[in-house]
Structures are given as C-alpha cells and as structure tokens.
C-alpha positions in Angstrom: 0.0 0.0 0.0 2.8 2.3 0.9 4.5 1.5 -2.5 1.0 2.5 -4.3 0.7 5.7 -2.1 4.7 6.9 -3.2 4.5 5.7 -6.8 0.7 7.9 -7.4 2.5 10.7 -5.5 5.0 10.5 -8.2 2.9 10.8 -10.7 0.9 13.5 -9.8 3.8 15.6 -9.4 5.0 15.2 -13.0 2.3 18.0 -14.1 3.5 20.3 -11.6 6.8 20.1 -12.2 6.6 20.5 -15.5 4.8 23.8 -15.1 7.3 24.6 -12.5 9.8 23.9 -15.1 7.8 26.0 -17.5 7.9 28.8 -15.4 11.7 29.2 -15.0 12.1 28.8 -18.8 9.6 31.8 -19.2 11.0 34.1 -16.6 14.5 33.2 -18.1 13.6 34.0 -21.6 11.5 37.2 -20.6 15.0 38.0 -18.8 17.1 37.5 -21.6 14.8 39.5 -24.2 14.1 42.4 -21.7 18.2 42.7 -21.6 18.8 42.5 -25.0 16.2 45.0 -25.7 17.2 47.5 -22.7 21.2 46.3 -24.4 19.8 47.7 -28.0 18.4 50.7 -27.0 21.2 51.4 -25.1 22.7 50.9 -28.5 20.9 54.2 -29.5 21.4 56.2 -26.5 24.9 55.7 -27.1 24.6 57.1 -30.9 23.0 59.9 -29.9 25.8 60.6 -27.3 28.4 60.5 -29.5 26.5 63.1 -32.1 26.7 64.9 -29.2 30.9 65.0 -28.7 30.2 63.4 -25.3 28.2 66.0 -23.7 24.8 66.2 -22.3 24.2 69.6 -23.9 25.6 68.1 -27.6 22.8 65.1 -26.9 20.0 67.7 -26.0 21.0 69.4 -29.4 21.2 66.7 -31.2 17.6 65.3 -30.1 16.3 69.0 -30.2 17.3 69.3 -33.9 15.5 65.4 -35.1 12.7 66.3 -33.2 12.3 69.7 -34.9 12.7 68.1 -38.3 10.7 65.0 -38.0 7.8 66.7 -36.6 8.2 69.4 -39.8 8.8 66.3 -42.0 5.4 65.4 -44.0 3.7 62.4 -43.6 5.5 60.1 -46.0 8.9 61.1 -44.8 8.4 60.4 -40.9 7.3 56.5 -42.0 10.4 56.4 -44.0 12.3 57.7 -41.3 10.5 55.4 -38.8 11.2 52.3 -40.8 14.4 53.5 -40.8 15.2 53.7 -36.8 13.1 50.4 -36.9 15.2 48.3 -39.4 18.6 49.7 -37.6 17.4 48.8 -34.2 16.1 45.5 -35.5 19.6 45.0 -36.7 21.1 45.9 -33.9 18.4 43.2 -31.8 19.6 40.5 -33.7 23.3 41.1 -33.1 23.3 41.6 -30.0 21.1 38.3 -29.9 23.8 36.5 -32.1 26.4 37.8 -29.1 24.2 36.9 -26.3 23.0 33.2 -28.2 25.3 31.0 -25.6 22.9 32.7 -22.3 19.6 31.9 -24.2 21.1 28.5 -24.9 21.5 28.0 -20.8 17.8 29.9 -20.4 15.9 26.6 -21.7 18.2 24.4 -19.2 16.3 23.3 -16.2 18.7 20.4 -15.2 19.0 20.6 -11.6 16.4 20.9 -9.6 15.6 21.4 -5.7 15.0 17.4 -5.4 18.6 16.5 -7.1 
C-alpha cells in the first residue's frame, strides 16, 4: 500500500513540475529579451551621445534638432524615417542576440532541480 501511495504521488507531481519547469524557462527568456532590448536601446542612446561630442548639452542638441525636423517632415517622410530607426534597431536586436545566443542556450536548461 505504501508503495502504491509513493508511486501515485510521483505521478501526480510530473504535471506540476513540469509547469514549475515551465515557469523558470519563461522568466528566463523574458530576462534575456528584456536585456537584449534594454542592451539595444542602449545601443541608440549611445549614438546619440556620441553626435553629441560626449556632452549632455551636444545630446540635448542633437535630439532638439530630429525632433524639430521629424515633426516638420510630412507624412510620408516620418514613416520612411520610422522604418528607418526600426530596421537599424532591428539590426542591432539580432546582433546583440547573435552575441548573447550561448545565455539563451543556458535559459531553456532546467537540469538541476531542488530534489537532485
């Protein structure tokens, strides 16, 4: 009876650790995509800075003077100029991505757990 007893117990736990399982994988991968992201845009940040000569006021300038133009720009120029800044920082995603592939490789790893 005791054997029955462990061996359901076992398998009722299979469900929940796989969700368990399924869980870290997800937090992991939101992890490595909200770092890559935050990675890229810092990416841009940095461009911007160095149109700037390394100064804050340069970098105010600099975002002063595309903000005046896109927003004087017509219609059909600001969504060439958006797909633009969104192809570059796509670009920019996926090498970063390409750089950071061996800690997404380790994200889906779940080898180890608090029963080992």
């Amino acid at each position: 009876m005791n054997a029955q007893l462990l061996a359901h117990r076992a398998l009722t736990r299979v469900p929940v650790e796989r969700g368990q399982d399924a869980m870290v994988v997800a937090l992991r991968l939101t992890g490595w995509i909200a770092t890559t992201v935050l990675a890229t845009l810092g990416v841009a940040t940095l461009f911007f800075i160095l149109l700037g000569s390394f100064t804050l006021s340069g970098t105010m300038l600099q975002l002063d003077n595309l903000a005046a133009r896109f927003l004087a720009a017509d219609a059909a120029r600001q969504a060439q100029f958006q797909t633009i800044v969104f192809t570059v920082l796509g670009g920019a995603f996926v090498l970063i991505a390409f750089f950071r592939r061996a800690s997404l490789r380790s994200a889906f790893d779940v080898a180890g757990g608090d029963n080992d």
